[in-house]
C-alpha positions as a Markdown table, in Angstrom:
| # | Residue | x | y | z |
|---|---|---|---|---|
| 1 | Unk | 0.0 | 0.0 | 0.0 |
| 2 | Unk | 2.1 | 3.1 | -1.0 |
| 3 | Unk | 1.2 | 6.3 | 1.1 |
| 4 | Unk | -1.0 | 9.2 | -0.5 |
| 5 | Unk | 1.0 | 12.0 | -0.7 |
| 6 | Unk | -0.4 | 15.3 | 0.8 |
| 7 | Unk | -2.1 | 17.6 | -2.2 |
| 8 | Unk | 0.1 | 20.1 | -4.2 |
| 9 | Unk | -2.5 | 22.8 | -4.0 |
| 10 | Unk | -1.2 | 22.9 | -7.5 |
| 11 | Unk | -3.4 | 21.8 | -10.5 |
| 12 | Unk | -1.9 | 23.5 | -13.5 |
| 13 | Unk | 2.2 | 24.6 | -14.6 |
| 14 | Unk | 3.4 | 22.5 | -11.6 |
| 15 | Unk | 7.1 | 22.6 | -12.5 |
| 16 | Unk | 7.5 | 26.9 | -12.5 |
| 17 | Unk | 5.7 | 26.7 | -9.2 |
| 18 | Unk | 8.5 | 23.6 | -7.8 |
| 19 | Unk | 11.2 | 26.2 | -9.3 |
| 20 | Unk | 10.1 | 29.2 | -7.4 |
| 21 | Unk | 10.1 | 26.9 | -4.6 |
| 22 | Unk | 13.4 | 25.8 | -4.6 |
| 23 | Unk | 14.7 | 29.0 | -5.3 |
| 24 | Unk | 13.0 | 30.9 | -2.3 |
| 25 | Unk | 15.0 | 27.8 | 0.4 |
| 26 | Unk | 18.2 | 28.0 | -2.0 |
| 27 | Unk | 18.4 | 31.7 | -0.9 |
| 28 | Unk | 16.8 | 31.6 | 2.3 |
| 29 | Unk | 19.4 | 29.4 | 3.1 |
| 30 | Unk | 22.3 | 31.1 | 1.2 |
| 31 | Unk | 21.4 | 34.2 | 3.1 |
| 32 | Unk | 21.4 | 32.2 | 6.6 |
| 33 | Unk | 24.8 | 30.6 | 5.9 |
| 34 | Unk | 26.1 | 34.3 | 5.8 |
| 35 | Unk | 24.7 | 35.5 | 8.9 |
| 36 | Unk | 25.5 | 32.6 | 10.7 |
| 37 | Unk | 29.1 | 31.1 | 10.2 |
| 38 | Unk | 30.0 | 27.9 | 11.3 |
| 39 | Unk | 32.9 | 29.2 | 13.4 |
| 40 | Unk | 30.5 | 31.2 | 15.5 |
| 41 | Unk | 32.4 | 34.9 | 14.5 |
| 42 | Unk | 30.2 | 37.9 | 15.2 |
| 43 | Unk | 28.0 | 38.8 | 12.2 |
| 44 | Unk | 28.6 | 42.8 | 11.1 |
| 45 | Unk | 25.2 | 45.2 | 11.5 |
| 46 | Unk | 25.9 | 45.8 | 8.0 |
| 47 | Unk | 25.7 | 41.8 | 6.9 |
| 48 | Unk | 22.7 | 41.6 | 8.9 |
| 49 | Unk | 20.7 | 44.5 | 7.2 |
| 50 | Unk | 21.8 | 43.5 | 4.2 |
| 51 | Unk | 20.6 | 39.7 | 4.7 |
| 52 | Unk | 17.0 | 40.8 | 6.0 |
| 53 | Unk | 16.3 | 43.4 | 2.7 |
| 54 | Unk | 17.2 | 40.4 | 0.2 |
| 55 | Unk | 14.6 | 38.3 | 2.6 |
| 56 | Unk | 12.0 | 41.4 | 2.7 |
| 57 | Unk | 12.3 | 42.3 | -1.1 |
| 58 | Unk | 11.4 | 38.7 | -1.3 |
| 59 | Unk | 8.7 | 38.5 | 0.3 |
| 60 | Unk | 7.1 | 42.1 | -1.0 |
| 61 | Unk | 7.6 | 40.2 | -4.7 |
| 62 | Unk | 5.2 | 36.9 | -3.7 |
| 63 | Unk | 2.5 | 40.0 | -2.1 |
| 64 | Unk | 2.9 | 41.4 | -5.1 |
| 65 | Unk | 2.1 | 38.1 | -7.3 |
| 66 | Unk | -0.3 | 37.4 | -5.0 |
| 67 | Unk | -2.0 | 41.0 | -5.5 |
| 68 | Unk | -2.5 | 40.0 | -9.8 |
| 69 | Unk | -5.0 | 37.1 | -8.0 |
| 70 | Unk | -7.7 | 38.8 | -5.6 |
| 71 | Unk | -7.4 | 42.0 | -7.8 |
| 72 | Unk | -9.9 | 42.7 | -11.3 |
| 73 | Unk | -7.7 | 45.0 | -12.6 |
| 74 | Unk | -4.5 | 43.3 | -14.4 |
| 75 | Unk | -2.5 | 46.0 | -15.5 |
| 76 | Unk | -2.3 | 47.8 | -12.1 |
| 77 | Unk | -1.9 | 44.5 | -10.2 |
| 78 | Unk | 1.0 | 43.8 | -12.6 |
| 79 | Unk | 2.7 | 47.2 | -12.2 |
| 80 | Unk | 2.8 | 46.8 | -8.8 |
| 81 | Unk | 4.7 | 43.2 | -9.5 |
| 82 | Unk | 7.6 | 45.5 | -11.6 |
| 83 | Unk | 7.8 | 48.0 | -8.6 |
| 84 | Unk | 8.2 | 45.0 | -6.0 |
| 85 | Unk | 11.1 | 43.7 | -8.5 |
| 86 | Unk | 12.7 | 46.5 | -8.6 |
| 87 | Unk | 12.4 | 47.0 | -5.2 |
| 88 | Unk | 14.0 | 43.5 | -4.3 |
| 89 | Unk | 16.4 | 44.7 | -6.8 |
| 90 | Unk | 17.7 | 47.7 | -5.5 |
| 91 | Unk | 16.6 | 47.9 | -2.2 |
| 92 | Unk | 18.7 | 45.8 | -0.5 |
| 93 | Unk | 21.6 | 47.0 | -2.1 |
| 94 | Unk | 20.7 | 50.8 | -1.3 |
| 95 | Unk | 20.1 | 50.1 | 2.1 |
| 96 | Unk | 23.7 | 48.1 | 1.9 |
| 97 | Unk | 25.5 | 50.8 | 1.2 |
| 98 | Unk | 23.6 | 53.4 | 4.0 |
| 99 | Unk | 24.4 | 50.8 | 6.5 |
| 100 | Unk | 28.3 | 50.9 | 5.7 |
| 101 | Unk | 28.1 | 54.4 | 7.1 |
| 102 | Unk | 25.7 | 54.6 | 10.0 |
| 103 | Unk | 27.2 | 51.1 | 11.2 |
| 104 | Unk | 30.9 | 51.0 | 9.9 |
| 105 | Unk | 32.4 | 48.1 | 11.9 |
| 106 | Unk | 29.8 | 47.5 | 14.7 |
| 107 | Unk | 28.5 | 44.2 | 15.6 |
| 108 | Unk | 25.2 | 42.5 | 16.6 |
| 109 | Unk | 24.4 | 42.3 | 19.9 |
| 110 | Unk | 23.2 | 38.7 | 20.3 |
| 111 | Unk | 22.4 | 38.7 | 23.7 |
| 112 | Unk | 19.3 | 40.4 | 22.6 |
| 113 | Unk | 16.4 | 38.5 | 20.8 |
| 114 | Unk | 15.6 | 41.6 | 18.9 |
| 115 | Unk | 17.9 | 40.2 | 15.8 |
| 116 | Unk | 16.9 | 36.5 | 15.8 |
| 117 | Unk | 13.3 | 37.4 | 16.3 |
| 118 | Unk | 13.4 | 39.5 | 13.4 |
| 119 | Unk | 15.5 | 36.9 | 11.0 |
| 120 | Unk | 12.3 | 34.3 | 12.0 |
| 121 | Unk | 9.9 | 36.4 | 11.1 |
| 122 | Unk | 11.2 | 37.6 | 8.3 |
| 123 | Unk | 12.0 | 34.1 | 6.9 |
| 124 | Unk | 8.5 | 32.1 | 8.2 |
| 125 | Unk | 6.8 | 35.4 | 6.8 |
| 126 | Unk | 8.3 | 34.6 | 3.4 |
| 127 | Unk | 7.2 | 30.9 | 3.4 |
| 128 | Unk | 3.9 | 31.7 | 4.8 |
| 129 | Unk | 3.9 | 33.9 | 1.7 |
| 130 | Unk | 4.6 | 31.4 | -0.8 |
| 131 | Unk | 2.2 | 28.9 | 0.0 |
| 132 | Unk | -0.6 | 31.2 | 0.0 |
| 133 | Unk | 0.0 | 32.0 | -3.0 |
| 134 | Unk | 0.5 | 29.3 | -4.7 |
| 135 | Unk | -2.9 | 28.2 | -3.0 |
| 136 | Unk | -4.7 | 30.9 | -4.2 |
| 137 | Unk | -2.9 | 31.0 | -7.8 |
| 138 | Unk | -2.3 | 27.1 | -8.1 |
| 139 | Unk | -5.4 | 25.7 | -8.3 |
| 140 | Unk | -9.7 | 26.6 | -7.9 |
| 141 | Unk | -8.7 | 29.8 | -5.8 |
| 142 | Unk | -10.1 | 29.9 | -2.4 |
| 143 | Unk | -13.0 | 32.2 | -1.5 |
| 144 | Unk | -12.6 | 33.6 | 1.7 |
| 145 | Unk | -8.9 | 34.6 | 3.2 |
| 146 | Unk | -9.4 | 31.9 | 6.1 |
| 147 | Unk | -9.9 | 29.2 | 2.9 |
| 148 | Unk | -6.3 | 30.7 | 1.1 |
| 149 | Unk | -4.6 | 30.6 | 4.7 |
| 150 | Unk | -5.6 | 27.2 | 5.5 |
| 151 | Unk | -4.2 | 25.7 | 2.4 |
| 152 | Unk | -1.4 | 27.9 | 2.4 |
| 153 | Unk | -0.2 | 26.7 | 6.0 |
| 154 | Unk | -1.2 | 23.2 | 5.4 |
| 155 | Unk | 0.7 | 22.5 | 2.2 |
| 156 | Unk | 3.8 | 21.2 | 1.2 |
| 157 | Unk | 5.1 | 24.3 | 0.5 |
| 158 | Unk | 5.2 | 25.7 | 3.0 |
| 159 | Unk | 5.9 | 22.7 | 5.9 |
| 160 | Unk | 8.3 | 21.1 | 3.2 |
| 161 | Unk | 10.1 | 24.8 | 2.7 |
| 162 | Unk | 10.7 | 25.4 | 6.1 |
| 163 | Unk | 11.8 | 22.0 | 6.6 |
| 164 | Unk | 14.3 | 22.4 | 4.3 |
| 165 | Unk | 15.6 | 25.4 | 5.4 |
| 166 | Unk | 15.9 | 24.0 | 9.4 |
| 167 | Unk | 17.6 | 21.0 | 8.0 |
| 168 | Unk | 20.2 | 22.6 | 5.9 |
| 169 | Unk | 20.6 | 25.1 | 9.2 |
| 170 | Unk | 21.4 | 21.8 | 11.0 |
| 171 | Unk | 24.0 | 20.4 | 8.4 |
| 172 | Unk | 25.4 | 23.6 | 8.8 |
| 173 | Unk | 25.4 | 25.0 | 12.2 |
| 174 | Unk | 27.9 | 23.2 | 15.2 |
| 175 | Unk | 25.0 | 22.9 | 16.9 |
| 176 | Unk | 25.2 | 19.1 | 19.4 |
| 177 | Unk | 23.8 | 17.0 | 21.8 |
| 178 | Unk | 20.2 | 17.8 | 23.3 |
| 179 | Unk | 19.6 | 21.0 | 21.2 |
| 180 | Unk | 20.2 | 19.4 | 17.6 |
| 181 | Unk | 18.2 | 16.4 | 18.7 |
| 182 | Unk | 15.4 | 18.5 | 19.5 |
| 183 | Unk | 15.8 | 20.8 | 16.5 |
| 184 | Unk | 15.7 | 17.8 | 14.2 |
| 185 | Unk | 12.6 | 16.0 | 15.9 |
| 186 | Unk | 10.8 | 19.6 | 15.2 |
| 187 | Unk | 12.7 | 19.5 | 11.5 |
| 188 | Unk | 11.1 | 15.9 | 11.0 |
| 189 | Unk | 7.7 | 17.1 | 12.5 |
| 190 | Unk | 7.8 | 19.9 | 9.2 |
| 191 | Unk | 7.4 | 17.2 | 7.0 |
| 192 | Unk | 4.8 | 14.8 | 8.1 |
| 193 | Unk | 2.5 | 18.4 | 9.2 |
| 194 | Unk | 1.0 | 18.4 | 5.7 |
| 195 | Unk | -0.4 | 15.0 | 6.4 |
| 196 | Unk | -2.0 | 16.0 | 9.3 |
| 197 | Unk | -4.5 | 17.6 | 7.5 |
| 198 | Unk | -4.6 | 16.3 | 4.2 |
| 199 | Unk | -5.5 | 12.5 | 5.7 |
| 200 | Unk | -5.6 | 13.1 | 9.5 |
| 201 | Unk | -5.3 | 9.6 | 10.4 |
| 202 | Unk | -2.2 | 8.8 | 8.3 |
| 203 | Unk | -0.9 | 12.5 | 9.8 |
| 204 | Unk | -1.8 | 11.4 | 13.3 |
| 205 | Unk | 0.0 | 8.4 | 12.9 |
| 206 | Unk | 3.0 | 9.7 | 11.9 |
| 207 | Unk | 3.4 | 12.3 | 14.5 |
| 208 | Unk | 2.7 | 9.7 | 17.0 |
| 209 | Unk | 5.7 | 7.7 | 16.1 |
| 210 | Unk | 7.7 | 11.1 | 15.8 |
| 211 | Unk | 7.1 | 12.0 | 19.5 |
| 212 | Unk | 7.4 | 9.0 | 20.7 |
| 213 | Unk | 10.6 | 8.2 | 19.4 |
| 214 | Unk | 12.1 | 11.6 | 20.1 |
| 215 | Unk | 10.6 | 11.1 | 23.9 |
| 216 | Unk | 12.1 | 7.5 | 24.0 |
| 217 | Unk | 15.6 | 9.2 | 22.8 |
| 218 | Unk | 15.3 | 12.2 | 25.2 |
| 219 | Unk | 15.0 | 10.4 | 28.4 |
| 220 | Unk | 17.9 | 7.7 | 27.2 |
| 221 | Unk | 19.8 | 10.8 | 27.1 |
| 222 | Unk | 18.8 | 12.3 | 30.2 |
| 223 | Unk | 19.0 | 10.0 | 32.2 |
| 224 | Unk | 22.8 | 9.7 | 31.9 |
| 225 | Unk | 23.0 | 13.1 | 33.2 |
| 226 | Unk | 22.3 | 14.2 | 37.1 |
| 227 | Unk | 21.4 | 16.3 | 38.3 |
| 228 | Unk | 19.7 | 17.5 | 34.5 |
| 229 | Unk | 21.5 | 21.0 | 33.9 |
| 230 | Unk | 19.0 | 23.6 | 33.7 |
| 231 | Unk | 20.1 | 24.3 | 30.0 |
| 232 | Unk | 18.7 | 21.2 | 29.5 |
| 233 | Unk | 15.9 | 21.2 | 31.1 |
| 234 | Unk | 14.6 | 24.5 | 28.8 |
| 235 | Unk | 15.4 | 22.5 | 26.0 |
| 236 | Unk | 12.9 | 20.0 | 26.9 |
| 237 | Unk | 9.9 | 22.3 | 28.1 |
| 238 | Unk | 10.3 | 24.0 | 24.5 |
| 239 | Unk | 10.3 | 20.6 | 22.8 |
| 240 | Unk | 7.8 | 19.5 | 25.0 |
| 241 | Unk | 5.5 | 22.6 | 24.6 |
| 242 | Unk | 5.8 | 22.7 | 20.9 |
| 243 | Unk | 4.4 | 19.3 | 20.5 |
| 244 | Unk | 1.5 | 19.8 | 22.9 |
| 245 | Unk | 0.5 | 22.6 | 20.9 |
| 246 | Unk | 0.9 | 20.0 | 17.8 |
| 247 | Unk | -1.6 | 17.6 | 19.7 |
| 248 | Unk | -4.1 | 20.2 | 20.6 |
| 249 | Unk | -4.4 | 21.2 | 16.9 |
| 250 | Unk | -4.4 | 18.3 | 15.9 |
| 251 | Unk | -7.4 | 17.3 | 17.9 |
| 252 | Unk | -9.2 | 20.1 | 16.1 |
| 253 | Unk | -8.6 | 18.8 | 12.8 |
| 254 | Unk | -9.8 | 15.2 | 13.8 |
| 255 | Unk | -12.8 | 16.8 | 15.5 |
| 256 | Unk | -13.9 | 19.3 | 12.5 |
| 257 | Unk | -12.7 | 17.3 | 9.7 |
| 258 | Unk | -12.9 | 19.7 | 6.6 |
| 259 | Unk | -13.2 | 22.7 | 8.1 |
| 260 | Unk | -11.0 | 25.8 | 7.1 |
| 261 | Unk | -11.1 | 26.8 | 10.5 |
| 262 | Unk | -9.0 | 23.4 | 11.9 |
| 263 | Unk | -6.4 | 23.7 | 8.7 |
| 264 | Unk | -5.7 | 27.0 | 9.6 |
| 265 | Unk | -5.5 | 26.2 | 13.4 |
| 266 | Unk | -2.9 | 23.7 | 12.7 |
| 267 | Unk | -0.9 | 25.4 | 10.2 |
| 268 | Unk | -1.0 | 28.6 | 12.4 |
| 269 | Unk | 0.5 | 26.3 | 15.4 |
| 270 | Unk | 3.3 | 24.7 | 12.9 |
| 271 | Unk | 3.9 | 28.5 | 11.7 |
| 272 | Unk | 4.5 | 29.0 | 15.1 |
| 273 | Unk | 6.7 | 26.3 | 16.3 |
| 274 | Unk | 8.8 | 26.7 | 13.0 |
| 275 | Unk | 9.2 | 30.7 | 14.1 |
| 276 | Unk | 10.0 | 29.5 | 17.6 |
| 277 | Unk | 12.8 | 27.5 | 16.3 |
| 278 | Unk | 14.4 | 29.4 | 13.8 |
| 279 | Unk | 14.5 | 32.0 | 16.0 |
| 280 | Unk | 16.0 | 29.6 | 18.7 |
| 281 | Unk | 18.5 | 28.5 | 16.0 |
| 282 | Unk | 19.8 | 31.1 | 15.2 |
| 283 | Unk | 20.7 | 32.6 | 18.6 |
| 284 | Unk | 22.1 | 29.4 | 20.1 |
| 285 | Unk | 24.6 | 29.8 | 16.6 |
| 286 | Unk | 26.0 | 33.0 | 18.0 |
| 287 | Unk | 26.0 | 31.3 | 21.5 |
| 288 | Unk | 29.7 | 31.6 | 23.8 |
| 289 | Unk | 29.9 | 27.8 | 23.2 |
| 290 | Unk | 28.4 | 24.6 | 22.3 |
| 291 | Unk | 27.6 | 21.7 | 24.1 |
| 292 | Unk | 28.5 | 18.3 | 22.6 |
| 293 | Unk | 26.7 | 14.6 | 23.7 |
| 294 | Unk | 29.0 | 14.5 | 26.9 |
| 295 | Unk | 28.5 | 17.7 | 28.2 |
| 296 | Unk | 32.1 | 19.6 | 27.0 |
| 297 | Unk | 31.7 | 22.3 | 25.8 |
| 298 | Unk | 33.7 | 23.2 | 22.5 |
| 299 | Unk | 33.9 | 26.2 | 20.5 |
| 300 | Unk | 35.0 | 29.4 | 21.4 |
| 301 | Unk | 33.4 | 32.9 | 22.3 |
| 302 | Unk | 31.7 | 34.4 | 19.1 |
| 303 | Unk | 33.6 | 37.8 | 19.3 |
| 304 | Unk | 32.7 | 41.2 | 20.1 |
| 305 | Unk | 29.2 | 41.4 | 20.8 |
């Protein structure tokens, strides 16, 4: 019995939608690696601004392609698509360049969440931004906004696009021990989501086996460690929290199977948990150290901060 794949969304030109796909995560990620280097050096104000106007002008390009869908008149709605290009064009570079002299050599202050918060929602915002509209323009276009959030959350595109992104971030990243198991157990979680609501009891199933497995695995590794360091122990009451929330939404897709309301309930929770860890990510990147599976911690401080 082979397993049904979730639905694309996508009923015509499926291969310029898969491109624009790949091409969003190939830069999301590009743009990542460059904040974020693996030897944990402080990232310049400048980089930063830089990396989060390529990731904006991105996103005001998919509102604009969204726009030439809910709007009657074309050639305005497509005008508006040339400004948002030229915008992602020169904006970031623009705002480059007035950085290098308001900033000159200052670094990000990490110990903040202002910067990490801000990189999240910049990059969730962008995926949440893509699936809508390849919802909306993909298929029989939704009629309310709930409708082209729902499906926009609950597809492939976007779960399987964030997924991507945190896995690549984990490849890359020195990140060990309890935090990159938990990261990857949320990682994993990405792509069975779309399942959830596509066929709840296949989705149901497969998250079942997720937590389980990443419970089993969490208290074989806790339990060589005592008393539990309290690093640790916020580590768990995220990973814990983020799949309760899972659960609860998922009970509200089992109960109102079909219903807009559940889809969007669920994919608002993944949308969530996906901000909550690439925002986690990326400030554990710029962290003093790392901690590997015994406890040592490796690395060295990240710099001027």
């Amino acid at each position: 019995m082979s397993l049904p794949l979730p639905p694309l969304d996508v009923t015509t030109a499926f291969l310029p939608f898969a491109a624009v796909a790949l091409s969003m995560i190939a830069i999301t990620v590009f743009v990542l690696a460059q904040l974020l280097p693996r030897d944990g050096s402080a990232t310049d104000l400048t980089s930063m601004t830089l990396a989060l106007a390529v990731l904006l002008g991105g996103s005001a390009l998919l509102l604009a392609l969204l726009f030439t869908y809910i709007t009657p008149d074309g050639t305005t709605a497509w005008t508006w698509v040339l400004v948002a290009f030229n915008f992602m064009m020169m904006f970031p570079a623009g705002l480059w360049f007035v950085s290098l002299i308001l900033f000159e050599d200052r670094k990000v202050d990490w110990h903040s969440w202002l910067w990490p918060t801000s990189i999240a929602l910049v990059v969730v915002g962008s995926e949440v931004m893509m699936g809508v509209l390849f919802a909306v323009g993909g298929g029989s276009a939704p009629a309310t906004l709930t409708a082209a959030l729902a499906l926009g959350l609950s597809s492939i595109w976007f779960d399987w696009s964030m997924g991507a992104v945190m896995l690549a971030l984990l490849f890359w990243l020195p990140v060990r021990g309890l935090v990159r198991g938990s990261l990857a157990a949320l990682t994993a979680a990405a792509f069975v989501a779309p399942w959830v609501v596509a066929t709840p009891t296949v989705g149901a199933a497969g998250m079942a086996v997720l937590m389980t497995a990443s419970f089993l695995l969490l208290y074989r590794y806790l339990a060589d460690r005592s008393p539990i360091p309290s690093a640790d122990l916020g580590v768990v009451v995220g990973l814990a929290s983020a799949f309760a929330l899972m659960v609860a939404a998922q009970v509200a897709v089992v109960m109102m199977a079909g219903s807009y309301a559940a889809a969007l309930a669920f994919g608002g929770t993944m949308a969530l948990v996906m901000f909550g860890e690439v925002a986690f990510v990326v400030r554990q990147s710029e962290d003093s150290y790392y901690t590997d599976i015994k406890g040592v911690q490796v690395g060295s401080p990240s710099g001027a901060l």
